[in-house]
mmCIF file as Biopython writes it, N, C-alpha, C and O atoms, coordinates in Angstrom:
data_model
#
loop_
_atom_site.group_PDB
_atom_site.id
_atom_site.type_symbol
_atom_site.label_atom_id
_atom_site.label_alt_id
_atom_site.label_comp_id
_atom_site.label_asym_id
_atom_site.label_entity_id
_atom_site.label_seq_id
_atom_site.pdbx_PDB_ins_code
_atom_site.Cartn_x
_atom_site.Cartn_y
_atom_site.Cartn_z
_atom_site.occupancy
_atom_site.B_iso_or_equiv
_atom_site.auth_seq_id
_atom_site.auth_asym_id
_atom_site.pdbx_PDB_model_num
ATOM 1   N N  . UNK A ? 1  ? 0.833   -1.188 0.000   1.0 0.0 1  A 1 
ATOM 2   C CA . UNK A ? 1  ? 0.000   0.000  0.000   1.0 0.0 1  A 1 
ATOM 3   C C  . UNK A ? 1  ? 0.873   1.246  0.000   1.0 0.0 1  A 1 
ATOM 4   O O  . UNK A ? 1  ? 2.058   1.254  0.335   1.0 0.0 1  A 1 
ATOM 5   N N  . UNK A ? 2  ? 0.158   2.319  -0.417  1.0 0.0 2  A 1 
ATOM 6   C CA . UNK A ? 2  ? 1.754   3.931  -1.130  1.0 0.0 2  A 1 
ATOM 7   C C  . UNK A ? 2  ? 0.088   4.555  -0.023  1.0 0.0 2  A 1 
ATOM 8   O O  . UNK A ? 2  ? -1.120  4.365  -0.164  1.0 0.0 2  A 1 
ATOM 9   N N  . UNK A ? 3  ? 0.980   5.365  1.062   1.0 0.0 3  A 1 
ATOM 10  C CA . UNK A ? 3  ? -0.470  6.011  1.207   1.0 0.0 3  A 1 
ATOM 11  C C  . UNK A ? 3  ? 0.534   7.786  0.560   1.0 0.0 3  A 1 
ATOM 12  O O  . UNK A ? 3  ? 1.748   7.811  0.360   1.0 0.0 3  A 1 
ATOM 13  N N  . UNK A ? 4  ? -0.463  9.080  0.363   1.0 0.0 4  A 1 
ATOM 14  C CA . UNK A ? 4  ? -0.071  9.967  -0.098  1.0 0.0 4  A 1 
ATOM 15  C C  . UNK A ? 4  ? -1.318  11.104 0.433   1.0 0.0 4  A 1 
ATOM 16  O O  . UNK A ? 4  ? -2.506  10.856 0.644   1.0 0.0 4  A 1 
ATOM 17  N N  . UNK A ? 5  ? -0.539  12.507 0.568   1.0 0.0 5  A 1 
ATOM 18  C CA . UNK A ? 5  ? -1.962  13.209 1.061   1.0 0.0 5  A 1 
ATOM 19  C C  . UNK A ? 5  ? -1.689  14.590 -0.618  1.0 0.0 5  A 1 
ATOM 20  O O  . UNK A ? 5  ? -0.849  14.960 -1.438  1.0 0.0 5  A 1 
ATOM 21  N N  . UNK A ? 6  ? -2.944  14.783 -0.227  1.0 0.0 6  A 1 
ATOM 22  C CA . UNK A ? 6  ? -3.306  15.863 -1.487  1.0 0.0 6  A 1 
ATOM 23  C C  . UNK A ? 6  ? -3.892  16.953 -1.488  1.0 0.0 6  A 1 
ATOM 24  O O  . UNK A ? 6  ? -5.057  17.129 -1.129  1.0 0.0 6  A 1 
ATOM 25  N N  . UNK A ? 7  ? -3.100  17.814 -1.909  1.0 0.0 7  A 1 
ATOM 26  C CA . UNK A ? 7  ? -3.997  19.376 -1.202  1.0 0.0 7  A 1 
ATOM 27  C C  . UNK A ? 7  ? -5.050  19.578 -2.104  1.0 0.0 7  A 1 
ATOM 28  O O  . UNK A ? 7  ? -5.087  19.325 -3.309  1.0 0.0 7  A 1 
ATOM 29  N N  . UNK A ? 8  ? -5.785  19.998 -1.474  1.0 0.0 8  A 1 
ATOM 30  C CA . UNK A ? 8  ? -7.292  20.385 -2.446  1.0 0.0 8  A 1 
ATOM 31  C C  . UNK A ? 8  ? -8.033  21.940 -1.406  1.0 0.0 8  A 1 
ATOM 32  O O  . UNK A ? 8  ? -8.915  22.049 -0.553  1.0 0.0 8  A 1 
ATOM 33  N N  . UNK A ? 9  ? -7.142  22.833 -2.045  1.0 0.0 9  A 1 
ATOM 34  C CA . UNK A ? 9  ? -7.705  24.077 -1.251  1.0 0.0 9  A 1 
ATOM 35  C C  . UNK A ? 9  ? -9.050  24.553 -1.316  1.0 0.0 9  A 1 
ATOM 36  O O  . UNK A ? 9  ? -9.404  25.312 -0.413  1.0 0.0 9  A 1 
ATOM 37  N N  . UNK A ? 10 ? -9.753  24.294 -2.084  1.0 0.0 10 A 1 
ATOM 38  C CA . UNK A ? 10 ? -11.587 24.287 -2.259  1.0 0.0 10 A 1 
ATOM 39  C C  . UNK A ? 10 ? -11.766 23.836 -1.258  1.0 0.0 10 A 1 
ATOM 40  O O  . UNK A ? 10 ? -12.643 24.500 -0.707  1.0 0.0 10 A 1 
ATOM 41  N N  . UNK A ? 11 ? -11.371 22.884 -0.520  1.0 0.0 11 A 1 
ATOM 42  C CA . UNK A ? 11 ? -12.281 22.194 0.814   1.0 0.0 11 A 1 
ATOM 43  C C  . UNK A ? 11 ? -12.539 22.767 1.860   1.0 0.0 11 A 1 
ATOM 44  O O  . UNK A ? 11 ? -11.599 23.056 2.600   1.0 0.0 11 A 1 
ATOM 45  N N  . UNK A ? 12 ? -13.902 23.106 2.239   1.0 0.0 12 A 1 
ATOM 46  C CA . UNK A ? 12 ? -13.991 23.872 3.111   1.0 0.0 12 A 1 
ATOM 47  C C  . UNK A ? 12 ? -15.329 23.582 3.938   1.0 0.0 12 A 1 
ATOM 48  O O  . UNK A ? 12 ? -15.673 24.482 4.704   1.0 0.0 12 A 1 
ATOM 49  N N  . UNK A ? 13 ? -16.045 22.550 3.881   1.0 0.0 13 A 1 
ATOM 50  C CA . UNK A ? 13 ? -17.243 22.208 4.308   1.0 0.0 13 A 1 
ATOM 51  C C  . UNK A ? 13 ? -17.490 20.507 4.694   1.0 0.0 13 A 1 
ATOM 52  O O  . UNK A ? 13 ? -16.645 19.642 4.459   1.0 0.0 13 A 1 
ATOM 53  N N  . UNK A ? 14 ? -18.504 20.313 5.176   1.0 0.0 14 A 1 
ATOM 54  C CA . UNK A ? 14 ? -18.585 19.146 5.490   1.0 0.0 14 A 1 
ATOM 55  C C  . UNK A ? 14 ? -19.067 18.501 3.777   1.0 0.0 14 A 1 
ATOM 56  O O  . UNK A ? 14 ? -18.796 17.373 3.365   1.0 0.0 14 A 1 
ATOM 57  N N  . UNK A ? 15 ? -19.868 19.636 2.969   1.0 0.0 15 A 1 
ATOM 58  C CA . UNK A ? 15 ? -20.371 18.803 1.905   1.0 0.0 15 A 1 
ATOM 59  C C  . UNK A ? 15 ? -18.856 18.200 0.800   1.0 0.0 15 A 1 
ATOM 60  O O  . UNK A ? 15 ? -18.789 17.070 0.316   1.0 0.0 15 A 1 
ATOM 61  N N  . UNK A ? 16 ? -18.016 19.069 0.663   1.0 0.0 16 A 1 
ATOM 62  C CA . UNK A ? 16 ? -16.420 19.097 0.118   1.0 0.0 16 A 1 
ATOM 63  C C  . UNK A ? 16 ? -16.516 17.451 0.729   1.0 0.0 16 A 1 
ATOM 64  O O  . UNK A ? 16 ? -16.916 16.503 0.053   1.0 0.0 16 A 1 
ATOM 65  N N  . UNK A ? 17 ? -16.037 17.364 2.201   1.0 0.0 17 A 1 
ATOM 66  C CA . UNK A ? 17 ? -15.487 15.945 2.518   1.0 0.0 17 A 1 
ATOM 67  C C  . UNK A ? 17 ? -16.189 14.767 2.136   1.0 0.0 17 A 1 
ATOM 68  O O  . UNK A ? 17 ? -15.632 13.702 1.870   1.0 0.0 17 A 1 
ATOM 69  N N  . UNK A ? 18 ? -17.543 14.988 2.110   1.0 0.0 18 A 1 
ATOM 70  C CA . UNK A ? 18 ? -18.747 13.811 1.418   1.0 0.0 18 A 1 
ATOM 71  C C  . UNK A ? 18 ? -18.334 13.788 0.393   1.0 0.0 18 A 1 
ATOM 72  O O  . UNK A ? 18 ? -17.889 12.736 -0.065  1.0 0.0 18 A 1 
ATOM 73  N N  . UNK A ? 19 ? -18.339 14.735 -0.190  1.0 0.0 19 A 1 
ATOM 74  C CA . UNK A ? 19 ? -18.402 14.307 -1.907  1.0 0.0 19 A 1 
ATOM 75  C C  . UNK A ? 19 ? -16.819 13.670 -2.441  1.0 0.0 19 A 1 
ATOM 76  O O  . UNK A ? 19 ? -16.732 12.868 -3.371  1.0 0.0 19 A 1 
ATOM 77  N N  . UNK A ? 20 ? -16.008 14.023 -1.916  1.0 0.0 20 A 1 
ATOM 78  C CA . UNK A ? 20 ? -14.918 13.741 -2.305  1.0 0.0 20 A 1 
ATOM 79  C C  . UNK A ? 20 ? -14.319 12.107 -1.809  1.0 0.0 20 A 1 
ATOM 80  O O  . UNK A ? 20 ? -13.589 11.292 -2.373  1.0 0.0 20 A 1 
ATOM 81  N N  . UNK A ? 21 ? -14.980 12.117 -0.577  1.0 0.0 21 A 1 
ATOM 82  C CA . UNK A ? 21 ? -14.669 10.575 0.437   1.0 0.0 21 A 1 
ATOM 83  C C  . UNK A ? 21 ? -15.881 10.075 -0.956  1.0 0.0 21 A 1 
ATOM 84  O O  . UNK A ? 21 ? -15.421 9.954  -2.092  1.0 0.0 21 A 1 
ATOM 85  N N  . UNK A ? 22 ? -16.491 9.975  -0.852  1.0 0.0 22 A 1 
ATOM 86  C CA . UNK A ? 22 ? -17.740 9.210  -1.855  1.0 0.0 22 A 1 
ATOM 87  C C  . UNK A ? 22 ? -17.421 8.892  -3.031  1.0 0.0 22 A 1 
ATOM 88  O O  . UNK A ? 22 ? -17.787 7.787  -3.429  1.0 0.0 22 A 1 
ATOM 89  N N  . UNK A ? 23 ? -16.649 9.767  -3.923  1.0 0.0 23 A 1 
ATOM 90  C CA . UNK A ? 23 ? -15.568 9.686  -5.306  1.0 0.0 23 A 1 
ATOM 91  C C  . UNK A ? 23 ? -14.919 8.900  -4.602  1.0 0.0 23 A 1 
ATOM 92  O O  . UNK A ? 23 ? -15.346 7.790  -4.287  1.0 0.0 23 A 1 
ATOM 93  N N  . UNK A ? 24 ? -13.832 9.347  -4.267  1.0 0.0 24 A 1 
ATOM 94  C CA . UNK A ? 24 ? -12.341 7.869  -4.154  1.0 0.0 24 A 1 
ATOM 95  C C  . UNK A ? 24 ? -12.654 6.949  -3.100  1.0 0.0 24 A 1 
ATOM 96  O O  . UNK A ? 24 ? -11.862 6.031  -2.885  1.0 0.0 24 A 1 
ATOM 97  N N  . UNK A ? 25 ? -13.618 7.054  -2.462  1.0 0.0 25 A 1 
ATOM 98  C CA . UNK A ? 25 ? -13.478 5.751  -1.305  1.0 0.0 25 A 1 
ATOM 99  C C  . UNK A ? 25 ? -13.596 4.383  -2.263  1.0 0.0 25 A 1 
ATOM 100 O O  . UNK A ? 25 ? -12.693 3.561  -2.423  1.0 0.0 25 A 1 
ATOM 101 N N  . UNK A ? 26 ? -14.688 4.349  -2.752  1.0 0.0 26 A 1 
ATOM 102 C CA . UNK A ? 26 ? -15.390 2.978  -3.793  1.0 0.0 26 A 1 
ATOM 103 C C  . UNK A ? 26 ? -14.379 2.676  -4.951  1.0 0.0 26 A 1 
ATOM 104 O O  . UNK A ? 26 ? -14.434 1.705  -5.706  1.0 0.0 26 A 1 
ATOM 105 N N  . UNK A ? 27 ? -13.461 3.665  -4.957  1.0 0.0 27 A 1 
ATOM 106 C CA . UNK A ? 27 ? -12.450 2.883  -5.756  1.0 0.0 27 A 1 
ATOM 107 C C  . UNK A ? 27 ? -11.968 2.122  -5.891  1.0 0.0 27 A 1 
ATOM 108 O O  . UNK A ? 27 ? -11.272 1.931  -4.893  1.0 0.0 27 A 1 
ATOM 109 N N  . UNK A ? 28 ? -11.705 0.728  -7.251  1.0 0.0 28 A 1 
ATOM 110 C CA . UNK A ? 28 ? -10.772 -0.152 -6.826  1.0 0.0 28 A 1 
ATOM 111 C C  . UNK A ? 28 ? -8.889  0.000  -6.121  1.0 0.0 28 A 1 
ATOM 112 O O  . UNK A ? 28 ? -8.064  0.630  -6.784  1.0 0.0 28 A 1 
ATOM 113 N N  . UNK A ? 29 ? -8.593  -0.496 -5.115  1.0 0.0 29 A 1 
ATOM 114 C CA . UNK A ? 29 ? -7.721  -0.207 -4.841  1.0 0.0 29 A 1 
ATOM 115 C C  . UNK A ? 29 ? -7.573  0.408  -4.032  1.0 0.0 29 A 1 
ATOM 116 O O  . UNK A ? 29 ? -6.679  -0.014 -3.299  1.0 0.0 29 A 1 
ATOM 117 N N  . UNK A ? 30 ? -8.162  1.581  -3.614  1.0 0.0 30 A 1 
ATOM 118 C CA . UNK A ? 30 ? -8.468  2.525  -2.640  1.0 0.0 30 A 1 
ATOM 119 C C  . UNK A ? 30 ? -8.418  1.973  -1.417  1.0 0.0 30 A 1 
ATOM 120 O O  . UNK A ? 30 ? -9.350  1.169  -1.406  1.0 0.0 30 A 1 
ATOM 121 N N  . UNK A ? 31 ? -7.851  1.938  -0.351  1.0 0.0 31 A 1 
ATOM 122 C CA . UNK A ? 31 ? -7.593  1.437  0.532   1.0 0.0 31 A 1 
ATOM 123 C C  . UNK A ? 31 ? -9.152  2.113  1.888   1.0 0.0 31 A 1 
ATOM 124 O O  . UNK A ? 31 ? -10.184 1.585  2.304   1.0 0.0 31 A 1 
ATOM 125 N N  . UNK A ? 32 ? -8.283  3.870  2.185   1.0 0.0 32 A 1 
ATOM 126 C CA . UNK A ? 32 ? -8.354  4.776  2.902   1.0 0.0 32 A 1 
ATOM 127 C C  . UNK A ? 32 ? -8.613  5.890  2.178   1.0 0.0 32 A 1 
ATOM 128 O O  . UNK A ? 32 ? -7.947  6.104  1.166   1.0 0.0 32 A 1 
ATOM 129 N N  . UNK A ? 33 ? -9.498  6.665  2.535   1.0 0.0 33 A 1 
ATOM 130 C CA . UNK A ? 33 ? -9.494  8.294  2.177   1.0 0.0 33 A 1 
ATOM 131 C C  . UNK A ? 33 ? -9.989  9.136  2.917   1.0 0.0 33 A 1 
ATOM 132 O O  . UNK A ? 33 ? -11.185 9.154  3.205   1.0 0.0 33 A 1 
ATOM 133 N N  . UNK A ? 34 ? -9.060  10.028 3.367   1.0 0.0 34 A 1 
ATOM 134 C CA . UNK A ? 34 ? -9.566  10.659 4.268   1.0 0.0 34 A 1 
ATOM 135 C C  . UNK A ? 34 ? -9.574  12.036 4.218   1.0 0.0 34 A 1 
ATOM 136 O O  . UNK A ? 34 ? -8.487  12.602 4.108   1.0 0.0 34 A 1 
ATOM 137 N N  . UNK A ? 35 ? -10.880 12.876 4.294   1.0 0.0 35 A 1 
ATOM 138 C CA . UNK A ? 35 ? -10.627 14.425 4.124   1.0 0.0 35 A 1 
ATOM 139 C C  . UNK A ? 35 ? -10.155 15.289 5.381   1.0 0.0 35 A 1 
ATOM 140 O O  . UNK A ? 35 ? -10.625 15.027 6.488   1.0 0.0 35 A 1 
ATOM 141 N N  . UNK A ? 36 ? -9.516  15.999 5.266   1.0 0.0 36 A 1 
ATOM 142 C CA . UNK A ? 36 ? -9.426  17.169 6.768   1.0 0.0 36 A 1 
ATOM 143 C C  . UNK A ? 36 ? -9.861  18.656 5.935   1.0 0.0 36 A 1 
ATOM 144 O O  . UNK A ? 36 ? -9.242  19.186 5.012   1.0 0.0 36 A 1 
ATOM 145 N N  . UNK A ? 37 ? -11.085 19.102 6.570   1.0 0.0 37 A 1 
ATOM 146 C CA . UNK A ? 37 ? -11.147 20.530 6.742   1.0 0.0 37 A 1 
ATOM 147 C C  . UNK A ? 37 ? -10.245 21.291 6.438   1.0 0.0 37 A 1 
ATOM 148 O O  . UNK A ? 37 ? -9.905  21.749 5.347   1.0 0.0 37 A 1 
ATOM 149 N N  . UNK A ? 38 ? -9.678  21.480 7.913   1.0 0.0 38 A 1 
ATOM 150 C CA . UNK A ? 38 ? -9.118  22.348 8.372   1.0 0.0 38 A 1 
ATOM 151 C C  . UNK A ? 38 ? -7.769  22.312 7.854   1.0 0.0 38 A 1 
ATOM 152 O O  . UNK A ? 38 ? -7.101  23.335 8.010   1.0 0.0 38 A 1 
ATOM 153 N N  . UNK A ? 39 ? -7.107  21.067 7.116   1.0 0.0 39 A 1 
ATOM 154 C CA . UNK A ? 39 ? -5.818  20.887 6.600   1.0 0.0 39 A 1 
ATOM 155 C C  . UNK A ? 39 ? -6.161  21.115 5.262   1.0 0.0 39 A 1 
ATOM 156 O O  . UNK A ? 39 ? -5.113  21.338 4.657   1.0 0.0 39 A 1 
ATOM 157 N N  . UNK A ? 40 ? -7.190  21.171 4.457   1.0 0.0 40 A 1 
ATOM 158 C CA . UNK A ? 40 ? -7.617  21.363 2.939   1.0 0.0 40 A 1 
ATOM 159 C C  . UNK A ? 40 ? -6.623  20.244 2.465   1.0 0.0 40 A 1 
ATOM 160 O O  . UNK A ? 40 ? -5.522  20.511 1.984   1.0 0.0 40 A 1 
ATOM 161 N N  . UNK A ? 41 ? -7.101  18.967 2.640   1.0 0.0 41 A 1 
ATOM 162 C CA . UNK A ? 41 ? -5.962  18.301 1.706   1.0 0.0 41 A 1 
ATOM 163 C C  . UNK A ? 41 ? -6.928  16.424 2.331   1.0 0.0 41 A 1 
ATOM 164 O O  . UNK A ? 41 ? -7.834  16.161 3.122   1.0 0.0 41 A 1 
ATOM 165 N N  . UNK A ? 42 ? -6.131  15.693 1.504   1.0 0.0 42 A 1 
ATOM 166 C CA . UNK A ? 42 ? -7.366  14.301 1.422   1.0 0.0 42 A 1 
ATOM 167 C C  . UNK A ? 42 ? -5.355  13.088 1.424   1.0 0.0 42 A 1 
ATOM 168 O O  . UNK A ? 42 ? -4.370  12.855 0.723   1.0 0.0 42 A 1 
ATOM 169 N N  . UNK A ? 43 ? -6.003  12.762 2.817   1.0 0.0 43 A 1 
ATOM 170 C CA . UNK A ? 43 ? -5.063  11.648 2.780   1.0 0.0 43 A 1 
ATOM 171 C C  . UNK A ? 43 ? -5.724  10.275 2.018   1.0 0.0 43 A 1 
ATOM 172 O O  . UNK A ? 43 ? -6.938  10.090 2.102   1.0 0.0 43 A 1 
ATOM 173 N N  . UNK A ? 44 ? -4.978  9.455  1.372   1.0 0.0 44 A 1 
ATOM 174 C CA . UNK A ? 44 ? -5.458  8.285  0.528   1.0 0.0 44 A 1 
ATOM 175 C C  . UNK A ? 44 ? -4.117  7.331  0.834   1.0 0.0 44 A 1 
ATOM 176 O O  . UNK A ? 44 ? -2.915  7.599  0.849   1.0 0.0 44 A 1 
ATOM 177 N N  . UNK A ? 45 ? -4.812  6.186  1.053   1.0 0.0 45 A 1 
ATOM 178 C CA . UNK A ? 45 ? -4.144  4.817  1.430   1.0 0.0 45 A 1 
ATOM 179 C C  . UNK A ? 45 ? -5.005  4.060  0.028   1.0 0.0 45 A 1 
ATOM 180 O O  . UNK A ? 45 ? -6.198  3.893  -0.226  1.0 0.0 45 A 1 
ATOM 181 N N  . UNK A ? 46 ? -3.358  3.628  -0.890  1.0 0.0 46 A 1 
ATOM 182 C CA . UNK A ? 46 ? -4.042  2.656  -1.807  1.0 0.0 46 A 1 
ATOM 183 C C  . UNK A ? 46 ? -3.509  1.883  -2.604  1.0 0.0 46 A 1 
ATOM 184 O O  . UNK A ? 46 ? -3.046  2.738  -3.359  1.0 0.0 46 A 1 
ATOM 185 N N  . UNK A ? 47 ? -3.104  0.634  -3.181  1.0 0.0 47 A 1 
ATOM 186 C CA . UNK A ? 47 ? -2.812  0.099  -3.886  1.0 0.0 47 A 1 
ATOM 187 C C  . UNK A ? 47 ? -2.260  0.522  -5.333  1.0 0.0 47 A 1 
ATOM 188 O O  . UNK A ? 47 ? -3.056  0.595  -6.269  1.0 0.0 47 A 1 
ATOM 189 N N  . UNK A ? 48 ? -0.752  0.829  -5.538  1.0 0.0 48 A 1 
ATOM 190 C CA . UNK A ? 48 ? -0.828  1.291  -7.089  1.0 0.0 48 A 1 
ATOM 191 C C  . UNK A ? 48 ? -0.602  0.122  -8.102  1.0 0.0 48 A 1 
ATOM 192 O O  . UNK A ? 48 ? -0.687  0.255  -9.323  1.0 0.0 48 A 1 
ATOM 193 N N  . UNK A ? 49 ? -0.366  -0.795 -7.587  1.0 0.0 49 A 1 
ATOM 194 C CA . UNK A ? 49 ? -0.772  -2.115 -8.487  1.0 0.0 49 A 1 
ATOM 195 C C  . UNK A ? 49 ? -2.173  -2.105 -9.366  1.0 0.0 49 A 1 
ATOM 196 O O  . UNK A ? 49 ? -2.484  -2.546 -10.472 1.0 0.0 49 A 1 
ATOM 197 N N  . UNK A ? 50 ? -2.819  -1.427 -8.387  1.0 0.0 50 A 1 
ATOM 198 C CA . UNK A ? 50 ? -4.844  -1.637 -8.436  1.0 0.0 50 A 1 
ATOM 199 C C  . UNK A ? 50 ? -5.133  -0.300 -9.583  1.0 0.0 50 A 1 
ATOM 200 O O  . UNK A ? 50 ? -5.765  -0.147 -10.628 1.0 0.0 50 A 1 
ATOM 201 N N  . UNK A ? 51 ? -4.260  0.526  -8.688  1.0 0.0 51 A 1 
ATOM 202 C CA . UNK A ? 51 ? -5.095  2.002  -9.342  1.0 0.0 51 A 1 
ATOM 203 C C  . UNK A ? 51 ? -4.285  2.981  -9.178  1.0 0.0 51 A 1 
ATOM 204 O O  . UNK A ? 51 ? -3.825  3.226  -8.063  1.0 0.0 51 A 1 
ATOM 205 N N  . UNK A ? 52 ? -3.953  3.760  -10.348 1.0 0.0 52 A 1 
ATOM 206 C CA . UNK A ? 52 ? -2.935  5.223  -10.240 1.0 0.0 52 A 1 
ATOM 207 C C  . UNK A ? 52 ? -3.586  6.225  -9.484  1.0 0.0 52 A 1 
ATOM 208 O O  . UNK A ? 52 ? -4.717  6.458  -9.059  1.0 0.0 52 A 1 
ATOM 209 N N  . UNK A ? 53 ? -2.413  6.754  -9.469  1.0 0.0 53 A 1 
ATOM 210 C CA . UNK A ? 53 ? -2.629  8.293  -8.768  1.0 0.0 53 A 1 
ATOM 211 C C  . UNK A ? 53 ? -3.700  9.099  -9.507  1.0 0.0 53 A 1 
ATOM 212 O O  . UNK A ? 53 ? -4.753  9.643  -9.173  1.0 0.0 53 A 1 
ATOM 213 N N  . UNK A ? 54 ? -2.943  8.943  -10.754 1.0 0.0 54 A 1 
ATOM 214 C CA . UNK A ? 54 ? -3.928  9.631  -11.627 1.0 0.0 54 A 1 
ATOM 215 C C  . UNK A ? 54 ? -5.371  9.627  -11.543 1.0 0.0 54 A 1 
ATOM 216 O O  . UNK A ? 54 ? -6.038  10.653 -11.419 1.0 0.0 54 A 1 
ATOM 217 N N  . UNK A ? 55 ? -5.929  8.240  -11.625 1.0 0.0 55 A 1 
ATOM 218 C CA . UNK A ? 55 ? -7.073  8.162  -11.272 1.0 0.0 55 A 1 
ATOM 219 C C  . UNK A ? 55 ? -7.765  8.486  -10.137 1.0 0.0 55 A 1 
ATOM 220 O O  . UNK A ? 55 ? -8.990  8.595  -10.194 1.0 0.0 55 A 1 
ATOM 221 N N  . UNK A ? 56 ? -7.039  8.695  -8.890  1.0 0.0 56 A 1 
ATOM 222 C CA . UNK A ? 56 ? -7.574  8.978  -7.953  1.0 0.0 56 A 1 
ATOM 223 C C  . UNK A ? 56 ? -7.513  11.013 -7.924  1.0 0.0 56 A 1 
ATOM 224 O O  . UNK A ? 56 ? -7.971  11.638 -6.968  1.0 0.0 56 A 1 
ATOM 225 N N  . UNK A ? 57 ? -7.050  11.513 -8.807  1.0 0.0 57 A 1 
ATOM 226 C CA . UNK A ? 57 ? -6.939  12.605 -8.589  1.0 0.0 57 A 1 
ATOM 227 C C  . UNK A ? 57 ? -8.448  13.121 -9.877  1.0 0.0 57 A 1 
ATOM 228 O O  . UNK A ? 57 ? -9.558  13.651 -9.923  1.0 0.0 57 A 1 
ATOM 229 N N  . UNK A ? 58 ? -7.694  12.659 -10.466 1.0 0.0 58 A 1 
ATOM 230 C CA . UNK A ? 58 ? -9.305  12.783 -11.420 1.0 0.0 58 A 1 
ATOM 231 C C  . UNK A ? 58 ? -10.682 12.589 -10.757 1.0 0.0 58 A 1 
ATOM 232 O O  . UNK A ? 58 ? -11.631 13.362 -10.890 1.0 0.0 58 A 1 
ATOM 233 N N  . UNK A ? 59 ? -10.670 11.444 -10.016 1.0 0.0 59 A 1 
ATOM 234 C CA . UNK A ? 59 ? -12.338 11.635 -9.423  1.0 0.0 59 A 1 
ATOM 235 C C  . UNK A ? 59 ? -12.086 12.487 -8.443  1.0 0.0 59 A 1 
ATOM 236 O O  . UNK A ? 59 ? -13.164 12.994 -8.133  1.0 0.0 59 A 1 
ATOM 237 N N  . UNK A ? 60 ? -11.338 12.858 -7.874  1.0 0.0 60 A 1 
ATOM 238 C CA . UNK A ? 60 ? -11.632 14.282 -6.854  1.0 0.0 60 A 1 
ATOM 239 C C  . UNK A ? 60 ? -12.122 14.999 -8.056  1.0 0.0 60 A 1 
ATOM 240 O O  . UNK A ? 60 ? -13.293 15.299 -8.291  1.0 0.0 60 A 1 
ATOM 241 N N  . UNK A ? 61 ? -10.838 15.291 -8.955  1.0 0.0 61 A 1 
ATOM 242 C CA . UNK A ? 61 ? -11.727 16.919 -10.005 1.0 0.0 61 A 1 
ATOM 243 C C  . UNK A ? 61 ? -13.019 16.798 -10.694 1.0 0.0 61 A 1 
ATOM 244 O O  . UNK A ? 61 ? -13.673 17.792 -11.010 1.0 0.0 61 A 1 
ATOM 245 N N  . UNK A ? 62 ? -13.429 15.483 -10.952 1.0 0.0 62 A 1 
ATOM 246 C CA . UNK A ? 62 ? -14.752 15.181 -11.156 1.0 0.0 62 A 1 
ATOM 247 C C  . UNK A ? 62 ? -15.817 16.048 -10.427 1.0 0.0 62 A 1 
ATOM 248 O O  . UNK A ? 62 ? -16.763 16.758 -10.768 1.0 0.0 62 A 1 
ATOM 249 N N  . UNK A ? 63 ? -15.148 15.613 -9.112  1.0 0.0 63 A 1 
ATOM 250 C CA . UNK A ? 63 ? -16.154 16.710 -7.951  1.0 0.0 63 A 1 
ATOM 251 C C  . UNK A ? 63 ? -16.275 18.103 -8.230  1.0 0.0 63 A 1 
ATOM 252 O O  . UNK A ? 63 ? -17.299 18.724 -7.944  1.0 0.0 63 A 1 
ATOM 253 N N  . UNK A ? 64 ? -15.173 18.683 -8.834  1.0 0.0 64 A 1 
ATOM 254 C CA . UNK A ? 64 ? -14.829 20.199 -8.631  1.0 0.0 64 A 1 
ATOM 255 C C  . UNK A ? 64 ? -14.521 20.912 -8.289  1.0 0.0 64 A 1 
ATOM 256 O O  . UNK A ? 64 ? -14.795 22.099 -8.117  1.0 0.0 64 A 1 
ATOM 257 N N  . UNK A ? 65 ? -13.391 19.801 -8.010  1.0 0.0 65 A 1 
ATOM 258 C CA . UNK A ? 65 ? -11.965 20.328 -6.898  1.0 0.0 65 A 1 
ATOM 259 C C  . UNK A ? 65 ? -10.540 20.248 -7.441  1.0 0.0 65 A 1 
ATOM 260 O O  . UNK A ? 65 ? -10.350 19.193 -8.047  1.0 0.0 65 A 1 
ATOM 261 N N  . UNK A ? 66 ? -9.486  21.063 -7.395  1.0 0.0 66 A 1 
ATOM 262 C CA . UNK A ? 66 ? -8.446  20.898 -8.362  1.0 0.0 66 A 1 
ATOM 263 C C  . UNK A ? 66 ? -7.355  20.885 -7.262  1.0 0.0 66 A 1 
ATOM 264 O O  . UNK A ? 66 ? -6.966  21.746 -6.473  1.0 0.0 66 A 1 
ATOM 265 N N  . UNK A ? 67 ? -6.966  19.464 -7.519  1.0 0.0 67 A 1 
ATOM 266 C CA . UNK A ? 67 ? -5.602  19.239 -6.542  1.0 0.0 67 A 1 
ATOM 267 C C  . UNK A ? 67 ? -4.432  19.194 -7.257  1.0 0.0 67 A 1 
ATOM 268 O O  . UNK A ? 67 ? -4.062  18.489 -8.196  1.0 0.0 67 A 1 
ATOM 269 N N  . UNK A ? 68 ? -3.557  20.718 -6.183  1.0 0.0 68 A 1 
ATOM 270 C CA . UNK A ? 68 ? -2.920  21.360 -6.150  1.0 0.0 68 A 1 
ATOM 271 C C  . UNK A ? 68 ? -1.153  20.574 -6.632  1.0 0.0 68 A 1 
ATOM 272 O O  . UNK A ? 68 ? -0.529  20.860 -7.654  1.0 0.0 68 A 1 
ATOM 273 N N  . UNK A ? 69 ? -0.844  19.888 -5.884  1.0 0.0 69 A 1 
ATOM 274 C CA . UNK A ? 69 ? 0.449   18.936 -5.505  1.0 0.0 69 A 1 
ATOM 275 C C  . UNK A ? 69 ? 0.387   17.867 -6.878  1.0 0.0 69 A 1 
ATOM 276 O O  . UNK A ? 69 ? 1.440   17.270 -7.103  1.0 0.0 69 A 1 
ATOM 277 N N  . UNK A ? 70 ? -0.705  17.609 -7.746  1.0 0.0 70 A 1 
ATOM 278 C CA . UNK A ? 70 ? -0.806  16.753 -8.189  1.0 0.0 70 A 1 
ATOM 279 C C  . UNK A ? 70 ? 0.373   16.644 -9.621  1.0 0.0 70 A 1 
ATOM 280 O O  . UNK A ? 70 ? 0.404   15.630 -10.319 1.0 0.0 70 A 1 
#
């Protein structure tokens, strides 16, 4: 497992952390995802055998969120 955290400065609400845990959680591979508020950024525990980065950064921007570090 590669875990990695990701800034996503849009985040600012409880609806931000739903929607974004709800995108990458159900992912294959996806281990962990976790949003913080107050840190604006989404820790992810996940398999890159299973599933790229890439992909996991894309369904955040799906949401309508553009991570920063990526």
């Amino acid at each position: 497992m590669t875990q990695t955290t990701l800034s996503v400065p849009d985040i600012s609400c409880g609806h931000c952390k739903t929607s974004i845990e709800g995108a990458v959680k159900p992912l294959a591979g996806v281990d962990t995802a976790e949003v913080s508020i107050d840190d604006r950024n989404v820790d992810v525990t996940y398999d890159p055998s299973k599933i790229d980065l890439g992909d996991i950064i894309t369904a955040i921007s799906d949401q309508g969120y553009e991570v920063e570090n990526a």
